[in-house]
N, C-alpha and C positions, 0 to 999 in steps of 0.2 A: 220643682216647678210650682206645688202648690204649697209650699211652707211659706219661710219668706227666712232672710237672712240674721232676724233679728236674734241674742242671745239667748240659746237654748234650744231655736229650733228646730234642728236640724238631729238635737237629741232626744232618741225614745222613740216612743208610739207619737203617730202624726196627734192623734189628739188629747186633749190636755189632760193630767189625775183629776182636775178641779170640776173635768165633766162626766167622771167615773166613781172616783170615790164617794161614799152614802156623807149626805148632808146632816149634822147634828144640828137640830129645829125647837130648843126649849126640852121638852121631855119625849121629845118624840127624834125617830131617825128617819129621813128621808133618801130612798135607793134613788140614781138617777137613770132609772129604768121612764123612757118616754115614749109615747106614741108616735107611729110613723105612717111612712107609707110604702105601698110594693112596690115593686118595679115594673116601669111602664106608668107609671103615672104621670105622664107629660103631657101638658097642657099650649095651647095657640099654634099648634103645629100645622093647623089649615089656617089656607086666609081668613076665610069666612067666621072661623073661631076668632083669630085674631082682631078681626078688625072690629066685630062683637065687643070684644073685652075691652077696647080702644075706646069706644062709642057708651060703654056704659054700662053694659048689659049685666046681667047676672050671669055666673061662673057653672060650670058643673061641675060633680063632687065629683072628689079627689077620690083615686083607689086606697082604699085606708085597712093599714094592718091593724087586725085585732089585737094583736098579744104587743105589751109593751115589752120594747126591748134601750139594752146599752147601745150609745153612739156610734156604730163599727162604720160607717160607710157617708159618702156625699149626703146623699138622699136624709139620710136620720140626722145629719147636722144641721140643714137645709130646711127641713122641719120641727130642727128645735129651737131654731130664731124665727120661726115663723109665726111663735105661739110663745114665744118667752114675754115676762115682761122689761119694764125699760133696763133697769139695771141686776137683772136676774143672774146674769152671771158673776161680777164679783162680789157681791150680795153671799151667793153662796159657798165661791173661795173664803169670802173673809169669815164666816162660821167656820168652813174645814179649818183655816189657818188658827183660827181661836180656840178653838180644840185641840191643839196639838202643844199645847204649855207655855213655857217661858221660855223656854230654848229658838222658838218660834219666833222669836219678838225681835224686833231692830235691836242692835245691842245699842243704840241710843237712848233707849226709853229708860229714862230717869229713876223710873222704881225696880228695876233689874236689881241694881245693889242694895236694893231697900230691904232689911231683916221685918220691918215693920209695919211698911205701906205696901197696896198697892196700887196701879190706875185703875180709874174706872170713869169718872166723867171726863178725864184727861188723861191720855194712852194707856187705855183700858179699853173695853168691848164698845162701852157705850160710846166713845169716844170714834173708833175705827167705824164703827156701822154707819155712823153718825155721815161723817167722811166721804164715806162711801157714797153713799146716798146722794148727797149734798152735789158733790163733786159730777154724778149723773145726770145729774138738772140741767147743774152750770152747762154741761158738755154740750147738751141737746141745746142751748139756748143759742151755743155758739154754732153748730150744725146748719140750726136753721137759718142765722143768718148769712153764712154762707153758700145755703142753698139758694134762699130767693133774692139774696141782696147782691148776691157777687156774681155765681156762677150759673144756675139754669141749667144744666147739665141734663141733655134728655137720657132717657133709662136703656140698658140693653135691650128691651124688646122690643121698643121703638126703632130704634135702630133696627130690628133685626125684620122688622117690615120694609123698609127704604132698602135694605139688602135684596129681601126677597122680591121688591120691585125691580128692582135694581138690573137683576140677575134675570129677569121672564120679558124684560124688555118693557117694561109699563111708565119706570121713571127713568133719569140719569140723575147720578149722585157723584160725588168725587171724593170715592170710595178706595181708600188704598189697595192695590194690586196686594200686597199680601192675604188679605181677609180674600179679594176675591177667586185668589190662586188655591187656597190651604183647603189641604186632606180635610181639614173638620169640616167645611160648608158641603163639602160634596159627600160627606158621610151623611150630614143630616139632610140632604137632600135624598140620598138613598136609602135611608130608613123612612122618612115622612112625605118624601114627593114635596117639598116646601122649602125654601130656604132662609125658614124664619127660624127664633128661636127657641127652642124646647124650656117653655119653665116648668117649675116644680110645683108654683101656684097657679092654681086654677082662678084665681081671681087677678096675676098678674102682679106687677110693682105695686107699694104704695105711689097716690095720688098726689107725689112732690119731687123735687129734682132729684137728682142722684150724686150729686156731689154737695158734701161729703157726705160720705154715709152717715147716720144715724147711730146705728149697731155700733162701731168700728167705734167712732167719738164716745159714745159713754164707756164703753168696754176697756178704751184705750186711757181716761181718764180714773175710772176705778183702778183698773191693774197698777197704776201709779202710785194714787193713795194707797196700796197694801204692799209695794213696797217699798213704799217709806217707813208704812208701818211695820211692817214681818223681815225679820232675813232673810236676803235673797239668797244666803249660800245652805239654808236650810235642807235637809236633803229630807227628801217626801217618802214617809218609814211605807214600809208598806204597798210599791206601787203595784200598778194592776194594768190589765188591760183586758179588751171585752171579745170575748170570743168571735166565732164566725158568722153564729147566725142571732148575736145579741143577747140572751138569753143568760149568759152569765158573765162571772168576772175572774179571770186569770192570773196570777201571779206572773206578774214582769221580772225578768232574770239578767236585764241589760245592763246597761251604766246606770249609776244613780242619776237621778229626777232631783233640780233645786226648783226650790219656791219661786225664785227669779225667773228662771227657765219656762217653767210650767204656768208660770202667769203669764209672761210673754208670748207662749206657746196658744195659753186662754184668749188673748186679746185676738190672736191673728187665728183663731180657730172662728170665733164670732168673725170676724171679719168675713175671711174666705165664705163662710156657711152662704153669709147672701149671696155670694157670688156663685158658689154651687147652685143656688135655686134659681140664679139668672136672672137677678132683681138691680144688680151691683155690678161695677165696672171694678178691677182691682185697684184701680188706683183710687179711687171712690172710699176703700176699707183700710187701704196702710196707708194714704194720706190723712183719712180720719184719725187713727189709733193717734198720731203724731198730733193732729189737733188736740182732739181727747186729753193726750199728755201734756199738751200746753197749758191747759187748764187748769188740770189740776195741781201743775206746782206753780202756777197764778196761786191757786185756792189755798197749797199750801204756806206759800209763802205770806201770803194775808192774816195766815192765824198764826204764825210762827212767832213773831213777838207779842204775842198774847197770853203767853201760859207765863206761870206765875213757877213754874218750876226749875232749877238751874238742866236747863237743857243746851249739847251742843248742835242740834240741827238737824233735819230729815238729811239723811244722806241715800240715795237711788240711782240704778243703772239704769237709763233713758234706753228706750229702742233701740237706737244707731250706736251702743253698746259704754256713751261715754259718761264717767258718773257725772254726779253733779252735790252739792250740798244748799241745805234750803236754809238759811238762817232769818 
């Protein structure tokens, strides 16, 4: 229910190596040990709070763990998109993946058989970051304007005020009979006396539509460009997963982890996160991912007849799991 059916995952640990394995940072190694928060830090759960945060107001602080910990739970995913920046996550797959050699690489990249070259301004590092990056911009540029040019999409916790009217008798809405029948409204009306609903930010959504996500579109256009760039049948040496109370990191003993997999697994972990913290609708995050990937093999294919090298073509398993080649 909260994976999604894309290639890979539904294999492993729900969350991705690319947000456990230690980042290699120039001379430096960075753990991905992050700050979070405890449990119970729910926010807009009274009207009054609510309709505050609605209006403007300033937010109150979140319950905040001292001790940084590994991603093990909703909550620490939920708070690592809340604080990442734009393209932070394949940003830092694509350092693990470039760390990991040549074996790592598209078997297309042209200096694989080279005894005597290799990439670097062109499928090389500087080449792939390069990509990366680029391709985050393009994403967000295309996000936004399907946010405010197309779609207007109001946020789940707007909604989940028209609910909470809805349901005490204040408005009428025409509100589908499921939402208003299901075990979950009547649970959070039983825990908070409210039937708005519980975010994880104390300051609420960002201040723009919800479709498509943001997160979901750059997340979904990096994961592409890497792999076009890295093998997807790569198998990830070493994987891990993060204990119970985050603190350390485990050795995984299950099926092997491919690079494909686990990217795809990264794309739809961003995604989901916003929708854990209640910022995001899901079709908001896996219809992004798919924008996202539109993008970027736009982007690739734009620079595709540009290299000066005899190359046959980014070749990449798309989401909905069917290849493609980029010439």
């Amino acid at each position: 229910m909260f994976r999604s059916e894309f290639p890979g995952n539904l294999t492993g640990p729900y969350i991705s190596q690319f947000l456990w394995k230690d980042i290699p940072f120039g001379a430096a190694v960075i753990p991905q040990k992050y700050r979070t928060t405890l449990a119970g830090s729910d926010h807009m759960t009274s009207y009054e709070e609510w309709l505050d945060i609605q209006n403007g107001s300033s937010s109150r602080e979140p319950i905040k763990d001292p001790v940084p910990r590994y991603i093990r739970n909703g909550r620490d995913l939920g708070e690592y998109v809340h604080y990442d920046f734009s393209f932070q996550c394949p940003l830092s797959a694509c350092l693990i993946m470039l760390s990991s050699g040549p074996d790592a690489l598209d078997q297309n990249n042209p200096y694989l058989k080279s005894a005597t070259q290799g990439g670097f301004i062109t499928f090389g590092a500087a080449h792939i970051l390069d990509m990366v990056t680029k391709a985050g911009r393009m994403a967000l540029e295309a996000a936004w304007f399907q946010k405010f040019l197309v779609h207007r999409r109001l946020r789940p916790e707007e909604f989940g005020g028209r609910v909470h009217n809805h349901m005490n008798g204040s408005a009428k809405y025409p509100i589908h009979s499921e939402l208003i029948e299901s075990e979950a409204l009547s649970k959070v009306f039983s825990k908070y006396g409210s039937y708005l609903l519980p975010v994880a930010y104390p300051e609420g959504c960002p201040t723009h539509p919800a479709y498509p996500a943001g997160h979901a579109c750059i997340a979904g256009a990096g994961v592409t460009i890497l792999k076009a760039f890295f093998n997807e049948s790569f198998v990830i040496p070493d994987p891990v997963e993060a204990s119970l109370d985050g603190l350390s990191l485990l050795p995984y003993p299950g099926t092997p982890l491919t690079a494909g997999g686990e990217l795809n697994k990264l794309g739809v972990n961003i995604s989901l996160g916003r929708d854990t913290a209640g910022v995001h609708w899901r079709s908001d995050g896996i219809e992004g991912l798919k924008l996202g990937e539109a993008v970027a093999i736009g982007l690739l294919r734009d620079y595709s007849s540009s290299f000066n090298e005899h190359f046959n073509g980014f070749t990449l398993t798309k989401f909905d799991g069917k290849k493609v080649t980029i010439k």
